[in-house]
FITI-519744 format. One record per residue (C-alpha): x, y, z; residue number from 1; residue in three letters. Coordinates in Angstrom, 1 decimal. Layout:
N
{{X, Y, Z}, NUM, ALA};
...
This chain:
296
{{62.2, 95.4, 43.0}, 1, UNK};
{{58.3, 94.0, 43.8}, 2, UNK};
{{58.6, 93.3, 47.4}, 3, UNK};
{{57.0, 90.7, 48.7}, 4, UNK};
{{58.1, 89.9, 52.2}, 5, UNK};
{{59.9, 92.0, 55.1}, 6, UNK};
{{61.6, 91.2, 58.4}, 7, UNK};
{{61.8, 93.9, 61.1}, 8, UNK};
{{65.3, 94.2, 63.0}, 9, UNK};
{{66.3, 96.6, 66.2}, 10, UNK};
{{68.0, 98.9, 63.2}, 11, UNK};
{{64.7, 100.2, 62.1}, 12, UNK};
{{63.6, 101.1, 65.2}, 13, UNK};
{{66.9, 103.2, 66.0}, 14, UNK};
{{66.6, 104.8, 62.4}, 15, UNK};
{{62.7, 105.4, 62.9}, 16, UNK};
{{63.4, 107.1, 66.2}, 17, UNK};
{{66.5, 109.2, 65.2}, 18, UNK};
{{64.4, 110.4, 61.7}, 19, UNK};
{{63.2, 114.2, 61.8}, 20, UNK};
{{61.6, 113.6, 58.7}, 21, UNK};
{{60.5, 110.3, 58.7}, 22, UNK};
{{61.8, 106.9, 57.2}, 23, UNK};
{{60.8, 104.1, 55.6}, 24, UNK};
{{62.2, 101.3, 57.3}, 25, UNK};
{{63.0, 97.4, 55.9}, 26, UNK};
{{66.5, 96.4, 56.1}, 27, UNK};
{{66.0, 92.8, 54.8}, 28, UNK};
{{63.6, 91.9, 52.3}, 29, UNK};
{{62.6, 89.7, 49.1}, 30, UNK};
{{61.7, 90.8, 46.2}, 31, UNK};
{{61.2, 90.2, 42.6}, 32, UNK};
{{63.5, 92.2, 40.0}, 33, UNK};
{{60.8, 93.7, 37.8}, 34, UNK};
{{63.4, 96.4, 36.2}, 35, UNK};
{{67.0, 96.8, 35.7}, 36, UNK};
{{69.3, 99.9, 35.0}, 37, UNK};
{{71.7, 100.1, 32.2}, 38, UNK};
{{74.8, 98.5, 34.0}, 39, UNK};
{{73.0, 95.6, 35.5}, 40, UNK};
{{74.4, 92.2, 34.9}, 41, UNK};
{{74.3, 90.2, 37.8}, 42, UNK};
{{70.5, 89.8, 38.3}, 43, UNK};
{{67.7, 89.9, 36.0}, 44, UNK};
{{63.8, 90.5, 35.4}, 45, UNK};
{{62.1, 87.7, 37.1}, 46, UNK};
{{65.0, 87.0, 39.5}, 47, UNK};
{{64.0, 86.6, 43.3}, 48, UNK};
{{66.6, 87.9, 45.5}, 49, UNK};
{{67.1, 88.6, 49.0}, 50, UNK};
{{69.3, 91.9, 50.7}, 51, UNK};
{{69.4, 93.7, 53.8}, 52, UNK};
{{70.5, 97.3, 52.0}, 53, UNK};
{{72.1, 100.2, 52.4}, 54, UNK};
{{71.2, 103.2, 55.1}, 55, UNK};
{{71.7, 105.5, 52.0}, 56, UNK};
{{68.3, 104.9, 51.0}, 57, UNK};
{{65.1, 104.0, 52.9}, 58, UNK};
{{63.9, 100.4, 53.7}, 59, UNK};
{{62.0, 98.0, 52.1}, 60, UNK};
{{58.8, 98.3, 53.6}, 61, UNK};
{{56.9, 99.6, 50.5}, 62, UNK};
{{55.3, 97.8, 47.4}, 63, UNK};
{{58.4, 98.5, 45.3}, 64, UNK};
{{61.9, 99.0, 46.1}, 65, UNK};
{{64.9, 100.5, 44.0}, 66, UNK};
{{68.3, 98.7, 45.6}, 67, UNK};
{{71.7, 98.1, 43.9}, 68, UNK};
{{72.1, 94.7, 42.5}, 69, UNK};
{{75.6, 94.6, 44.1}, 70, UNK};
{{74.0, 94.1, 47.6}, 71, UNK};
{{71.7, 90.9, 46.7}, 72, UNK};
{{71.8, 87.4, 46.5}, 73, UNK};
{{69.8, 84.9, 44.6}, 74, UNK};
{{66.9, 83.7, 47.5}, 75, UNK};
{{67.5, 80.6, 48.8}, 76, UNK};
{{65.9, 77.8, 46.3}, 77, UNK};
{{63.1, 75.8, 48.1}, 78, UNK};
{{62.2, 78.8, 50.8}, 79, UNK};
{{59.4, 80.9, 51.6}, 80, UNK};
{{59.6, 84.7, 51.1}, 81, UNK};
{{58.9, 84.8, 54.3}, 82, UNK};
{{61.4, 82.7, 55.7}, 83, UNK};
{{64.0, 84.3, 53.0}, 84, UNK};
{{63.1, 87.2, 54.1}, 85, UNK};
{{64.3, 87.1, 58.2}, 86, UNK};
{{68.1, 86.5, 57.1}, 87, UNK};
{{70.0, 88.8, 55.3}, 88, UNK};
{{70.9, 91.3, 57.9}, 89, UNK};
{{71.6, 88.8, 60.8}, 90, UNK};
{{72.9, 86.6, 59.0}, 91, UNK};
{{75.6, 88.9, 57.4}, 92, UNK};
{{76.0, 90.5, 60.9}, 93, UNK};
{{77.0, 86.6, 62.2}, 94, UNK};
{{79.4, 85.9, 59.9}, 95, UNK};
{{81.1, 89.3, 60.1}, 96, UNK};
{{81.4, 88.2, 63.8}, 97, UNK};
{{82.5, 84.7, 63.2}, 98, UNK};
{{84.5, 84.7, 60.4}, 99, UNK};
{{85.6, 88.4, 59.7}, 100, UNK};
{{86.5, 89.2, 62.8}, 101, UNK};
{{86.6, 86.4, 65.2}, 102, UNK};
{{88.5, 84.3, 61.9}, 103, UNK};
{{87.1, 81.2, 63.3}, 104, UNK};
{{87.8, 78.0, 61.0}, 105, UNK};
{{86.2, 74.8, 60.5}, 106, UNK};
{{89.0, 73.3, 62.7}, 107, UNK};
{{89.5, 75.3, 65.5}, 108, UNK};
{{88.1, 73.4, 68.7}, 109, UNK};
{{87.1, 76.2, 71.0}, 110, UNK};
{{84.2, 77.1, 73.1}, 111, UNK};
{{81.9, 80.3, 71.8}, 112, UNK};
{{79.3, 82.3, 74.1}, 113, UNK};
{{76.2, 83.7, 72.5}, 114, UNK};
{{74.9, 86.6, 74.5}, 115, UNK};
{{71.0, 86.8, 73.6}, 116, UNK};
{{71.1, 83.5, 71.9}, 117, UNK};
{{67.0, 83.9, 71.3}, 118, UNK};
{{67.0, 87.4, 69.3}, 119, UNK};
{{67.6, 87.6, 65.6}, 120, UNK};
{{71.7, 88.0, 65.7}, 121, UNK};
{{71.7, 85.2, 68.3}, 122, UNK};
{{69.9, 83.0, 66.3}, 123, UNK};
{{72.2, 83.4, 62.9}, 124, UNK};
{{75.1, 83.0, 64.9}, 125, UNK};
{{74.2, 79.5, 66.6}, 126, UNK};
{{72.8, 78.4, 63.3}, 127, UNK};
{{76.2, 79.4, 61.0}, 128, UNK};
{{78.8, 78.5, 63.9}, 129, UNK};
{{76.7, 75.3, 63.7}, 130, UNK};
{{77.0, 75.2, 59.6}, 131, UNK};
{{80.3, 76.4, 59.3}, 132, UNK};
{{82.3, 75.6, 62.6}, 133, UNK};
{{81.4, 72.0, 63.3}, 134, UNK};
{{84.4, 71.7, 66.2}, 135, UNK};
{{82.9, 74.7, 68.2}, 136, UNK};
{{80.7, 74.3, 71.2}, 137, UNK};
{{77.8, 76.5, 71.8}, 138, UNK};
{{76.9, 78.1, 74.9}, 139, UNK};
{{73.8, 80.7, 74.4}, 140, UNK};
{{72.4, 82.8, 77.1}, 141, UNK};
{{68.7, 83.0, 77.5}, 142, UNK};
{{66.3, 84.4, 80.6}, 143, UNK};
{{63.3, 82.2, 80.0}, 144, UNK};
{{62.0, 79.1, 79.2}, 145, UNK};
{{60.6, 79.7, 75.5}, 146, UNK};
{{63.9, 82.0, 74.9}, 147, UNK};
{{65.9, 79.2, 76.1}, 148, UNK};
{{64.3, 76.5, 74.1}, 149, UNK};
{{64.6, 78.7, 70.7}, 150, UNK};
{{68.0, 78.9, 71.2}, 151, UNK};
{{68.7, 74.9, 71.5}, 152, UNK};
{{66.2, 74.9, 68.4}, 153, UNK};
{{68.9, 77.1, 66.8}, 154, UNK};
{{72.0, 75.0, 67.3}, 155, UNK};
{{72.8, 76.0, 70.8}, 156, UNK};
{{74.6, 73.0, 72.7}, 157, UNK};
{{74.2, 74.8, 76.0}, 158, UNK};
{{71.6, 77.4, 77.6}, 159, UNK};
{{72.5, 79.4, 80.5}, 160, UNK};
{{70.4, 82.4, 82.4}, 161, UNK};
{{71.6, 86.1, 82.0}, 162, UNK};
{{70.1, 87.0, 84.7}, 163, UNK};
{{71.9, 84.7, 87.2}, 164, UNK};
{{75.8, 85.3, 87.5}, 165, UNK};
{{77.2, 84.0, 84.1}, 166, UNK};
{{81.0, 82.6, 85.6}, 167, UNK};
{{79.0, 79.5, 87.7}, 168, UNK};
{{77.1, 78.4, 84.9}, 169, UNK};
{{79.8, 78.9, 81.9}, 170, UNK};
{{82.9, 77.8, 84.3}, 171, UNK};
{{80.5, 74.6, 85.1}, 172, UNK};
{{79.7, 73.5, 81.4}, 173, UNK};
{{83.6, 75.0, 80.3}, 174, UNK};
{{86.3, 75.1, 82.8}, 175, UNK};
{{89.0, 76.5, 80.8}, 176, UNK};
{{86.1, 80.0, 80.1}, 177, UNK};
{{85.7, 80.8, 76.9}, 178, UNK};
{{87.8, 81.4, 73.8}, 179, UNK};
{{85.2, 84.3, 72.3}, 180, UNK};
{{81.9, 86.0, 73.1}, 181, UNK};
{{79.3, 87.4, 70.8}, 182, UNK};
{{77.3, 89.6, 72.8}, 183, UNK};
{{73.8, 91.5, 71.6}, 184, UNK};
{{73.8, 92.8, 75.0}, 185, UNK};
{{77.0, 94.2, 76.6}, 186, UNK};
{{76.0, 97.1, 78.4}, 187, UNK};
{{76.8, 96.2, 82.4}, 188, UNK};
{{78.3, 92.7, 81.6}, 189, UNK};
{{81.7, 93.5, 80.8}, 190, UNK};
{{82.8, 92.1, 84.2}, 191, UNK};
{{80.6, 89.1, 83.4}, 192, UNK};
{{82.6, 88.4, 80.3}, 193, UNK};
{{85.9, 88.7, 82.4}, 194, UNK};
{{84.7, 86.1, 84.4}, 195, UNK};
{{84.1, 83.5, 81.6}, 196, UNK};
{{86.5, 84.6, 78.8}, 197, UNK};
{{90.1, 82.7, 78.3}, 198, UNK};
{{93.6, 84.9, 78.6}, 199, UNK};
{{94.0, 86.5, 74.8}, 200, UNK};
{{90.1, 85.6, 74.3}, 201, UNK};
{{87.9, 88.0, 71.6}, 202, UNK};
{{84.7, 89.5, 72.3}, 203, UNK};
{{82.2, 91.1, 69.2}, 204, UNK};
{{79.8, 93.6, 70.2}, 205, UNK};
{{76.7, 94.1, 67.7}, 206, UNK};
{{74.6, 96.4, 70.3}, 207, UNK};
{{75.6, 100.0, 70.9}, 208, UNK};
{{78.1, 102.2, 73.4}, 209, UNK};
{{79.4, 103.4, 75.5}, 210, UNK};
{{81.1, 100.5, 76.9}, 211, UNK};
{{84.2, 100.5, 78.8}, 212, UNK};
{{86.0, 97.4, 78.3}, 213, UNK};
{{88.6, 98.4, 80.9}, 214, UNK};
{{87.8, 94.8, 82.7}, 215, UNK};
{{89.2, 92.9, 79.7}, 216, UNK};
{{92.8, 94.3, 79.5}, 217, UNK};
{{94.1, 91.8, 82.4}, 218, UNK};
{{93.1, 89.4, 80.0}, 219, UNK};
{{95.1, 90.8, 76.9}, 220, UNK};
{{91.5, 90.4, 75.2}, 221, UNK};
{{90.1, 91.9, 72.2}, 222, UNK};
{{86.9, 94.0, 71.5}, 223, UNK};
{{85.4, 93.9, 67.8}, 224, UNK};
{{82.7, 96.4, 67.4}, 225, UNK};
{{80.1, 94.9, 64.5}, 226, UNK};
{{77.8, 97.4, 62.4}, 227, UNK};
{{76.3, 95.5, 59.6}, 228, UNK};
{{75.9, 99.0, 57.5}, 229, UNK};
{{80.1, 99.7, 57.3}, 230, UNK};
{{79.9, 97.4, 54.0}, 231, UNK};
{{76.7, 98.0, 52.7}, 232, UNK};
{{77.9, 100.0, 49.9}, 233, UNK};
{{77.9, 98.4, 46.6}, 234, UNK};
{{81.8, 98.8, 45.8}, 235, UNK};
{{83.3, 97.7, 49.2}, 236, UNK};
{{86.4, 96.9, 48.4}, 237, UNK};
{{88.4, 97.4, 52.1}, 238, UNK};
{{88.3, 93.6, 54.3}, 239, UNK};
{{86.0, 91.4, 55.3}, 240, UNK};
{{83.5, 90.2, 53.1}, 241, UNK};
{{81.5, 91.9, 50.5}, 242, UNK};
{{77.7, 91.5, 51.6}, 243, UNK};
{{76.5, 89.4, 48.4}, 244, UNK};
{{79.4, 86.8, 48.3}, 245, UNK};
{{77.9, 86.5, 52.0}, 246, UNK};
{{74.4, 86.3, 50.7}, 247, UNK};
{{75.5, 83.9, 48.0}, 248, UNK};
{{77.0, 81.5, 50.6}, 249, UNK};
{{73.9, 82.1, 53.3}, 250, UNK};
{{71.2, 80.6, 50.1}, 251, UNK};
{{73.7, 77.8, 49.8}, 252, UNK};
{{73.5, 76.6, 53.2}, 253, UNK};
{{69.6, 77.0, 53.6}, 254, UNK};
{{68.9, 75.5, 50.2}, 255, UNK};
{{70.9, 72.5, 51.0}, 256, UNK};
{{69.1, 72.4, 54.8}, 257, UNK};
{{71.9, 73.3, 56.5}, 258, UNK};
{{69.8, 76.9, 58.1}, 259, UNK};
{{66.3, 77.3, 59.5}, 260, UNK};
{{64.6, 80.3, 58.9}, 261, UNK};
{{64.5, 82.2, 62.0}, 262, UNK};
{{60.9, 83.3, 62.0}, 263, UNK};
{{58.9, 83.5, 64.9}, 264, UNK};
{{55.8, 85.2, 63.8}, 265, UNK};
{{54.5, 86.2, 60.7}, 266, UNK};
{{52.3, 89.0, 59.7}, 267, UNK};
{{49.8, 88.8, 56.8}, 268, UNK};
{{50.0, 92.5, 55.6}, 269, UNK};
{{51.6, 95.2, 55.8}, 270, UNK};
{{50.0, 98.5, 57.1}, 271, UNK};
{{51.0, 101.6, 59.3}, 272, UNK};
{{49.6, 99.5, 62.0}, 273, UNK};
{{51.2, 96.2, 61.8}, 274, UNK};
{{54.6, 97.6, 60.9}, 275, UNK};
{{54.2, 100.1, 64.1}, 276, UNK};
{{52.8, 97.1, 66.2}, 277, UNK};
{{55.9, 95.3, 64.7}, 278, UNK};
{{58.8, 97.5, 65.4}, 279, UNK};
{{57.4, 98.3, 69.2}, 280, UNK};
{{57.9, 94.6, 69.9}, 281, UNK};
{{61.2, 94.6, 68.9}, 282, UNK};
{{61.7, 97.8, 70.5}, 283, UNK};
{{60.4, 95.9, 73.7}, 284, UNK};
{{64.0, 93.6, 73.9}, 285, UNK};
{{61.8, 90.6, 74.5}, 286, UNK};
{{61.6, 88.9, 71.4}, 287, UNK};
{{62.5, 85.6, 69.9}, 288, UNK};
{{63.6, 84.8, 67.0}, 289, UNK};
{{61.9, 87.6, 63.5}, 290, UNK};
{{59.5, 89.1, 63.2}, 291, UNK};
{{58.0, 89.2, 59.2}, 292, UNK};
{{55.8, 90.9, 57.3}, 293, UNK};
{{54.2, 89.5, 53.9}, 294, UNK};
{{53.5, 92.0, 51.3}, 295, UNK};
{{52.3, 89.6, 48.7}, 296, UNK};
């Protein structure tokens, strides 16, 4: 694979921290297939696809890039490589949440809260509840103005602050709580999310432990833990969906306008210092929206 754009994720800074001997990071990228192996069928020399990976093997963030074709999708038609590029790994991670294990359904009338609607997860999950789920309601959380105005960019019908008690705000806009919380930032909110969610309600957690969800059991709730990585092996055969059919249905929706890509900056090249300067930012837990880096 000749890769030609990048998007940085919290992931790669984890992995670049944790690594005695160094990693290359890159868990979403586009590229062009430049060479196949003997057993390839599904893509082809010339194709431009789009994958978030596998932690078996290092990242993307190198000129060329050996990945199984079982992970990738065709890119979406009509996008940048750039804006391709920023998707793969949330959006995959949001419709794990949604649909995996939340098993929303275009029908189902309920009322969703997005913890850290401005980062990259919250983003793909306002934007695909908003493709997929058009009876939900949105409510995101955001601590500032810019953060807050990304995420009603993204979809989100309603913006509260995170840093002011949660129960006011939600109970005002949604009396009733909440059916089911995606949260990107758990840790010391688990009371919080008592507060707002409904009796029998589900909550998906996509940031890290530990996390004692002792709170929720008055409730008869459910936690989902979310790590994107489980599936990424090219055979998954066990539930949920395999990460290209995800892919496959992700280039649909953005080449028929139903996504926006979820860049918020770009960078023009790639060098030690731009993908350091990069993955500090993200380290920093203050961005919005991706962060991507152009190769070609």
């Amino acid at each position: 694979m000749r890769v030609r754009a990048i998007s940085v994720n919290p992931v790669d800074v984890k992995r670049v921290r944790a690594s005695e001997r160094g990693i290359i990071p890159g868990f979403d990228a586009v590229g062009e297939v430049v060479a196949t192996g003997p057993a390839a069928c599904a893509h082809h020399v010339g194709d431009r696809v789009f994958y978030a990976g596998t932690l078996q093997r290092d990242g993307a963030a190198q000129d060329t890039h050996l990945v199984d074709e079982r992970l990738c999708a065709r890119a979406p038609t009509g996008w940048e490589d750039t804006d391709a590029a920023a998707l793969p790994l949330t959006m995959i991670t949001a419709w794990e949440a949604l649909i995996d294990k939340l098993d929303c359904a275009p029908s189902h009338e309920e009322t969703i809260l997005v913890v850290g609607g401005a980062g990259g997860v919250g983003s793909a999950v306002i934007q695909l509840a908003r493709a997929l789920l058009p009876a939900v309601d949105i409510i995101a959380t955001a601590s500032r103005s810019d953060s807050a105005a990304w995420a009603r960019r993204q979809g989100a019908h309603h913006v509260v602050d995170h840093t002011e008690p949660l129960a006011p705000q939600v109970r005002a806009l949604s009396p009733g709580g909440v059916t089911k919380i995606v949260s990107t930032a758990s840790g010391g909110r688990i009371e919080e999310f008592a507060d707002v969610l409904s009796p029998f309600g589900h909550v998906v957690g996509v940031d890290r432990g530990p996390i004692d969800v002792t709170p929720l059991k008055p409730l008869s709730a459910t936690w989902h833990w979310i790590y994107m990585f489980t599936k990424a092996v090219p055979d998954w055969s066990g539930p949920g969906t395999p990460h290209a059919m995800i892919l496959e249905r992700v280039a649909e929706l953005a080449a028929n306008g139903k996504l926006r890509s979820p860049v918020h900056s770009v960078v023009p090249e790639l060098t030690v210092d731009s993908l350091r300067d990069a993955l500090l930012t993200i380290e920093g837990g203050h961005g919005v929206g991706k962060t991507v880096i152009r190769l070609e």
